[in-house]
C-alpha positions as CSV (number, residue, x, y, z in Angstrom):
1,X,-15.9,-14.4,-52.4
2,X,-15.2,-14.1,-49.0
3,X,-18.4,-15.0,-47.2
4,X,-19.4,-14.1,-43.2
5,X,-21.2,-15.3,-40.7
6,X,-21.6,-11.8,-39.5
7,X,-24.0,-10.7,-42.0
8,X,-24.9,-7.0,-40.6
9,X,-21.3,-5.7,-38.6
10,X,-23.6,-2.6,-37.3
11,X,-24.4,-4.9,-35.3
12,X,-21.3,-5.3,-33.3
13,X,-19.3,-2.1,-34.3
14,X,-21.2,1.0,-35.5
15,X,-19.9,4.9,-35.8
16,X,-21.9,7.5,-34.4
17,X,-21.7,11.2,-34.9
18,X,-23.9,13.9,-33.1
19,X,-23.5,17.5,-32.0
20,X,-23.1,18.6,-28.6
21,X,-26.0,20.4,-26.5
22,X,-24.0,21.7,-23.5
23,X,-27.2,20.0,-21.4
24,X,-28.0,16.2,-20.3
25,X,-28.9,14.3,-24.3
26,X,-29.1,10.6,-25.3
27,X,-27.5,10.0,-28.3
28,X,-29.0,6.9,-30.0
29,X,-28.3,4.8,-33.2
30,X,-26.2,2.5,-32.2
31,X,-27.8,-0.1,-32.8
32,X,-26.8,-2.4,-29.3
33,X,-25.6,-2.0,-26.1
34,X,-22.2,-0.9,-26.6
35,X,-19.6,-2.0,-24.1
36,X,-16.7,-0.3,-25.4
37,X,-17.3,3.7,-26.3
38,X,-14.5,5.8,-27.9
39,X,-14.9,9.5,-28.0
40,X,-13.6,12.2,-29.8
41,X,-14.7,15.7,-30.2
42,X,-14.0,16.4,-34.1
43,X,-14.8,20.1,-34.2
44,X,-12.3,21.4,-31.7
45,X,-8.9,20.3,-29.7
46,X,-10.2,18.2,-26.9
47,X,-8.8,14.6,-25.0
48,X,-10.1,11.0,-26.5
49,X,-12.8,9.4,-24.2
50,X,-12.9,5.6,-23.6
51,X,-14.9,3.9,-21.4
52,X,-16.2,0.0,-21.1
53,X,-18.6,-2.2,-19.3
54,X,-15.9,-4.2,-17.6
55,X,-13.9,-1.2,-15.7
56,X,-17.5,0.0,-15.4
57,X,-18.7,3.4,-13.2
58,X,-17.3,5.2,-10.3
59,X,-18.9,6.2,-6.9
60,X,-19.8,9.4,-8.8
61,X,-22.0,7.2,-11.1
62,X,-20.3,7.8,-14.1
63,X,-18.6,5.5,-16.0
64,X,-14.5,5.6,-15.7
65,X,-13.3,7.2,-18.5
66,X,-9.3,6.7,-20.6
67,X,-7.9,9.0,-23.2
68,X,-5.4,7.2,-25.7
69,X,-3.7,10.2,-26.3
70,X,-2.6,10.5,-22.9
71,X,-1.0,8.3,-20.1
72,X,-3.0,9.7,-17.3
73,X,-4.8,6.9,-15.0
74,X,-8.7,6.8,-14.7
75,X,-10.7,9.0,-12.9
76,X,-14.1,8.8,-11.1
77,X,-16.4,11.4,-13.2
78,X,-18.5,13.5,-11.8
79,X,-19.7,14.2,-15.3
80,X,-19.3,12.2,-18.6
81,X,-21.3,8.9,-19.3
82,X,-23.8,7.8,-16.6
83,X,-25.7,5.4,-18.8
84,X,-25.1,2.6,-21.7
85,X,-28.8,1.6,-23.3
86,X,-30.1,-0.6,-26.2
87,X,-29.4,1.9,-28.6
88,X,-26.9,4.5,-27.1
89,X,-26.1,6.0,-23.6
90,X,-26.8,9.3,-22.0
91,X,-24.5,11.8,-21.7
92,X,-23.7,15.2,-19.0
93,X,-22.6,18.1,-20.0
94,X,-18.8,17.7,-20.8
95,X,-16.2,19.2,-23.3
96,X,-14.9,15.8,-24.4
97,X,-18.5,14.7,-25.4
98,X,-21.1,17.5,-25.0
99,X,-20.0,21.1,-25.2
100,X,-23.1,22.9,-27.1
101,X,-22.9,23.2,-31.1
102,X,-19.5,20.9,-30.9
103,X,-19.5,17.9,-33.2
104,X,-18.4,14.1,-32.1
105,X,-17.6,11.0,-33.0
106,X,-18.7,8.4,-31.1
107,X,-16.8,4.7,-31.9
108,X,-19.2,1.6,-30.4
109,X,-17.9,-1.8,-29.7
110,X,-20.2,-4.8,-28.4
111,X,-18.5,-7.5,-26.2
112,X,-21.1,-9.2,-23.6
113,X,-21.6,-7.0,-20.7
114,X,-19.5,-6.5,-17.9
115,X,-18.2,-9.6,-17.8
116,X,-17.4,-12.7,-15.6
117,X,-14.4,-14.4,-14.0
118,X,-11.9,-16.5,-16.0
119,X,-9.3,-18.5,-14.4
120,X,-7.7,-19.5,-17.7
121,X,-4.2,-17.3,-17.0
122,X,-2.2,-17.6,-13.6
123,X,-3.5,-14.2,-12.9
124,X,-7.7,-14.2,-13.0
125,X,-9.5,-12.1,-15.0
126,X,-12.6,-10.6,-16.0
127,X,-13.5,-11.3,-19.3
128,X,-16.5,-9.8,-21.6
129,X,-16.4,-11.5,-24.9
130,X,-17.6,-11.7,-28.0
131,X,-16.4,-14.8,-29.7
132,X,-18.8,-14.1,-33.0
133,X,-16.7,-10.7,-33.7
134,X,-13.5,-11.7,-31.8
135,X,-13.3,-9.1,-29.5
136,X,-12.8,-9.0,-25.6
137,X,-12.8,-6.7,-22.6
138,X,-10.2,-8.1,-20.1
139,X,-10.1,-6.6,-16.7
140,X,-6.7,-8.2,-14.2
141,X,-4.6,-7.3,-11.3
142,X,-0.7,-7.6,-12.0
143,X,1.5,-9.3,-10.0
144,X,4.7,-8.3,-11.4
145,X,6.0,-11.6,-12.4
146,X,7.7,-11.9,-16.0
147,X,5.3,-14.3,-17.8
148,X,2.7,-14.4,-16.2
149,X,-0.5,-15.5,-18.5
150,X,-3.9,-14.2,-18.5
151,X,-7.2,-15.3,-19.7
152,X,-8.6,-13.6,-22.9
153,X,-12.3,-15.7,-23.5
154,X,-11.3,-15.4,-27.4
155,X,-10.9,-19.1,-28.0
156,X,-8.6,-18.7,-30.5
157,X,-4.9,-16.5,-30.5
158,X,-5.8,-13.1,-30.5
159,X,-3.6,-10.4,-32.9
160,X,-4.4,-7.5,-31.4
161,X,-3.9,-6.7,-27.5
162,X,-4.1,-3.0,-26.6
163,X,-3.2,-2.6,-22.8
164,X,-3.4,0.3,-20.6
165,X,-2.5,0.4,-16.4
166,X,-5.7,2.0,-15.1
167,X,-4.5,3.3,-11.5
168,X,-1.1,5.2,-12.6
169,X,-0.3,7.2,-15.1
170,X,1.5,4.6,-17.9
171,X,1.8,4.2,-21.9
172,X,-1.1,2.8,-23.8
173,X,0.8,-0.7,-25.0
174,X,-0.3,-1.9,-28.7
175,X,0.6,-5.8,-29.6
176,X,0.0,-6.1,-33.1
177,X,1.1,-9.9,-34.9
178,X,2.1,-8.3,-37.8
179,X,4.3,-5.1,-36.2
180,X,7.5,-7.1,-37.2
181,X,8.8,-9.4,-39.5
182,X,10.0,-11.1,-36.6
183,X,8.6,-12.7,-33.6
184,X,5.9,-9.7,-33.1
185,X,5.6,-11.4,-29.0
186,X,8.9,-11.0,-28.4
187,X,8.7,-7.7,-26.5
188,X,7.3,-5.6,-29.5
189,X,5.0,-2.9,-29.1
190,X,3.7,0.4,-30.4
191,X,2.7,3.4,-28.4
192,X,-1.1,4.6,-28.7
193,X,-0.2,7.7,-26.7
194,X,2.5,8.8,-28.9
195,X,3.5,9.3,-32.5
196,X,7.1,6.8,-31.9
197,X,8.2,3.6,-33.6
198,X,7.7,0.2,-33.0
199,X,9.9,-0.1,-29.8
200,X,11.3,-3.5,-27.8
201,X,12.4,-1.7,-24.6
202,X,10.0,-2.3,-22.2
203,X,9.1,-6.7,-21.1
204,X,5.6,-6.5,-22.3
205,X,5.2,-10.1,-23.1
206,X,8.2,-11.9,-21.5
207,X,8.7,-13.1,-25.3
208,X,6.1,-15.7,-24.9
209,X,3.5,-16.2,-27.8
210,X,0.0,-15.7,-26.6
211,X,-2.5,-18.7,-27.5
212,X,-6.3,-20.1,-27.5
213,X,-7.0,-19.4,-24.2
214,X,-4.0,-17.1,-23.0
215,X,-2.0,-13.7,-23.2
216,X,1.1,-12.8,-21.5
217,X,2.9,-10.1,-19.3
218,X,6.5,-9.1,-18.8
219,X,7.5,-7.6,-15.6
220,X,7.3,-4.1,-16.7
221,X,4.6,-2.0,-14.6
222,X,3.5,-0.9,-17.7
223,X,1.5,-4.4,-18.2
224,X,2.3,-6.0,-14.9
225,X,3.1,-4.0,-11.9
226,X,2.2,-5.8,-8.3
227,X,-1.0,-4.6,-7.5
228,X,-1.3,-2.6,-10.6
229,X,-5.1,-2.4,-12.3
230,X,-4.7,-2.9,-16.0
231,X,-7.6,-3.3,-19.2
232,X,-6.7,-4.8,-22.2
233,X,-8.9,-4.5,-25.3
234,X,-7.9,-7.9,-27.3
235,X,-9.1,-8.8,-31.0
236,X,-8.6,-11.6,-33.5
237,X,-10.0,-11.3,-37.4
238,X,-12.9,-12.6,-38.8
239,X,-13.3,-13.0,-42.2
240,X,-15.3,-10.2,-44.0
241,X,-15.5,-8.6,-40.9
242,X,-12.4,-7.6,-39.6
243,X,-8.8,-7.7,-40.2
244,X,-5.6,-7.0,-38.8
245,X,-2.5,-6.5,-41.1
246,X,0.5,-4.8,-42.6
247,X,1.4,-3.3,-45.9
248,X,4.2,-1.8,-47.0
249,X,4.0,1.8,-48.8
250,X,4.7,3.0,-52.2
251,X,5.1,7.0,-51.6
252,X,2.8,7.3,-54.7
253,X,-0.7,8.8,-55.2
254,X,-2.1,6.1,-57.0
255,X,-1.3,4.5,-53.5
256,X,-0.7,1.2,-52.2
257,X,-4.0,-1.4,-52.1
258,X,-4.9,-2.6,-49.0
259,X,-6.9,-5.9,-49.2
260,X,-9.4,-6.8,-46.4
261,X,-12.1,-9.1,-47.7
262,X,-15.1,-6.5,-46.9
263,X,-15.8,-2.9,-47.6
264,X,-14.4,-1.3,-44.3
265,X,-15.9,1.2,-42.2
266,X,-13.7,2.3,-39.4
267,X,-9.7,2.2,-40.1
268,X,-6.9,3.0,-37.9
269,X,-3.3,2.5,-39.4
270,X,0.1,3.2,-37.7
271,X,3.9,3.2,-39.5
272,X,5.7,1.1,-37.9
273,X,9.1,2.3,-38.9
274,X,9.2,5.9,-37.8
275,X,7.5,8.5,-35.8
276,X,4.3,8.8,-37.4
277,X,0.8,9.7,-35.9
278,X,-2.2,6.5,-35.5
279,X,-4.6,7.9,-38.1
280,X,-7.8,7.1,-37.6
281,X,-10.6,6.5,-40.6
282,X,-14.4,6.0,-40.8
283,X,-16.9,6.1,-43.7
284,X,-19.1,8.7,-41.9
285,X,-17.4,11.3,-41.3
286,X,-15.9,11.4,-45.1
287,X,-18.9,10.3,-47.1
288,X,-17.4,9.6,-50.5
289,X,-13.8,8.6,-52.2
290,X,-11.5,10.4,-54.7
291,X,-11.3,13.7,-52.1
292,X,-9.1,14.4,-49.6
293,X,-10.8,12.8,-46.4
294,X,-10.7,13.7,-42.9
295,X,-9.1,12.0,-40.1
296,X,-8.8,11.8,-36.3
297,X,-5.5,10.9,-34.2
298,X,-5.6,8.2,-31.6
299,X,-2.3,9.9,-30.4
300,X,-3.5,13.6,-30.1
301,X,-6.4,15.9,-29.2
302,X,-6.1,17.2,-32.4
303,X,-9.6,18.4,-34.2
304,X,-10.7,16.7,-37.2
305,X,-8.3,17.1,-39.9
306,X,-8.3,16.4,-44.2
307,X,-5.6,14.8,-45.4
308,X,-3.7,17.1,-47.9
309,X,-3.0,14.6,-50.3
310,X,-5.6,11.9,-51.2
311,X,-6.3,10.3,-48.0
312,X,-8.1,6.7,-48.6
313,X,-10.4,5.3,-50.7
314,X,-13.2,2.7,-48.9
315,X,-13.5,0.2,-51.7
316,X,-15.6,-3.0,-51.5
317,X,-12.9,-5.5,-50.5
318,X,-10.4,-3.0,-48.9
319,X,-8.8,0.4,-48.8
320,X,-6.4,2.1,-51.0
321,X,-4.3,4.8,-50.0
322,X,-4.0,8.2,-52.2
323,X,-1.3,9.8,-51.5
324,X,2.0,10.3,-50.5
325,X,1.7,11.2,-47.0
326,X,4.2,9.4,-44.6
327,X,1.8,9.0,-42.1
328,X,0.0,6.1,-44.7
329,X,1.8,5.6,-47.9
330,X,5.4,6.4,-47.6
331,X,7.7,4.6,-49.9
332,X,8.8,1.1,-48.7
333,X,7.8,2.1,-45.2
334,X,6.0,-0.2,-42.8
335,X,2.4,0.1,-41.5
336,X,-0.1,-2.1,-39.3
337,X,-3.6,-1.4,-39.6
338,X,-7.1,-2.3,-37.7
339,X,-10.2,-2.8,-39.8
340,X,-13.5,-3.2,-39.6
341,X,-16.4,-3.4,-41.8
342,X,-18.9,-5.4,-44.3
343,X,-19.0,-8.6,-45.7
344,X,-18.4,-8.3,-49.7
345,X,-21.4,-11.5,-49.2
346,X,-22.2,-12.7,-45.8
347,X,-24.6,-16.3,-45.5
348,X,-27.5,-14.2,-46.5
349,X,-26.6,-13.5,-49.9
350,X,-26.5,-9.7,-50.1
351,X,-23.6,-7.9,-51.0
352,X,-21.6,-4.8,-50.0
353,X,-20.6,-2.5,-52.8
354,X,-18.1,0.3,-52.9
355,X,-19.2,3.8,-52.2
């Protein structure tokens, strides 16, 4: 059985969807204050919308928003997010997020608010944390020296760092552990701007190994240029909560198994080994297994799409894969994947089923 401490995860990562008005609207049902929001309009072409609690609002009063399907820096809105609440935020009229009779998806992470200075690293941070979920908001200047370490708040080594340079226009940097069978800190990265393969050509890490209290940066401006403004969204797994792998593909539609220890809820999986898109998964916008599910791409404004041969079943200890699509299942290929979800039992006894 693989038992949790996190015994509801809507309380620290929760989907919503809602449709667009084209006017001011709240959208609730969160469930906390989130202080990392991912949007994506599903029903049309439109960019990816991210915005945290750390990097927080611009002089507009809006908060400053990303898209991970572009390299673009920040902006100050003058529309877009102007409030985070309890149970949602409030929204202006905006194409990305609000465009009237448009449908969204709203992704919701909870760290700890907007953070507070850590002088862990040689370069200071600011670090919002959440150390029950294993996920952290970390917020640093660069200073262009190759290993240079910064603090994280995890307190333990994180597996995921996804890094973006918020005052020029720059690739979105993923660090996965398992993106390699080698040393995955020795200067390998993925792309979450672009379809590409794993890649070693830029000094992301300065091949040192990130630990308890510390991550490090090359000398590339794309993770450490002097001066440079940079967020990085790091997370470690928690069992029956989360997990952070690789499998390799079997180009069959009784697909590969993917195990994860809980019944998952939000999915994003990348091949590692080609030029495939970063196709994202969640259990409410495709309510039941056995069709052929619909999907989002982190790399590409793209409107929702159905996979067009099996998709992925959400099973109660992990996902398998039904078909033969490159993207996810091709045979002996290599993938990485971020999951979330519920516990199959958690400490209070009550357990997660498939759907």
């Amino acid at each position: 059985m693989a038992y949790t401490t996190i015994n509801k995860s809507s309380l620290h990562i929760n989907t919503n969807l809602y449709t667009g008005t084209g006017s001011n609207q709240n959208i609730t049902g969160t469930g906390f204050a989130a202080d990392l929001i991912w949007l994506k309009e599903r029903s049309h072409s439109d960019y990816h919308f991210l915005c945290d609690n750390v990097r927080g609002k611009g002089s507009n009063g809006h908060y400053y928003n990303l898209s991970s399907n572009a390299t673009g820096a920040e902006s100050n809105q003058t529309t877009g997010i102007n409030t985070i609440g309890s149970d949602g935020f409030s929204i202006t009229a905006r194409g990305e997020m609000n465009e009237n009779g448009h449908t969204y998806a709203s992704w919701n992470w909870k760290a700890n608010g907007s953070g507070s200075s850590n002088t862990a690293g040689g370069i200071n941070s600011t670090v919002s944390v959440n150390t029950t979920s294993g996920f952290s908001i970390i917020k640093y200047t660069g200073n262009g020296s190759n290993g240079s370490s910064v603090g994280h708040g995890l307190g333990v080594v994180p597996q995921v760092l996804i890094t973006k340079r918020r005052n020029s226009a720059d690739e979105w940097i993923v660090q996965h552990y398992k993106s390699t069978t080698g040393n995955p800190w020795d200067d390998t990265y993925c792309v979450l701007n672009t379809t590409a393969a794993r890649s070693g050509q830029k000094s992301v890490s300065g091949g040192y190994t990130p630990n308890a209290n510390e991550f490090y940066v090359g000398n590339d401006t794309v993770v450490n240029g002097s001066g440079s403004s940079y967020v990085t969204y790091a997370f470690v797994g928690k069992t029956g909560y989360s997990k952070f792998n690789s499998y390799t593909g079997n180009g069959n539609a009784n697909g590969t198994f993917v195990y994860t220890g809980f019944k998952p809820s939000w999915i994003m999986i990348k091949r590692t080994d080609g030029a495939n898109q970063w196709i994202m998964l969640n259990n409410k916008m495709s309510l039941y297994n056995n069709n052929t599910g619909d999907e989002l791409y982190a790399d590409s404004n793209a409107a929702q799409n159905s996979f067009t041969d099996g998709g992925a079943d959400f099973l109660s200890n992990g996902f398998k894969l039904r078909g033969t699509n490159a993207s996810v299942n091709g045979n002996n290929m290599n993938y990485i994947f971020m999951a979330f979800g519920q516990s199959i039992v958690g400490t209070n006894n009550v357990p997660a089923t498939a759907r």
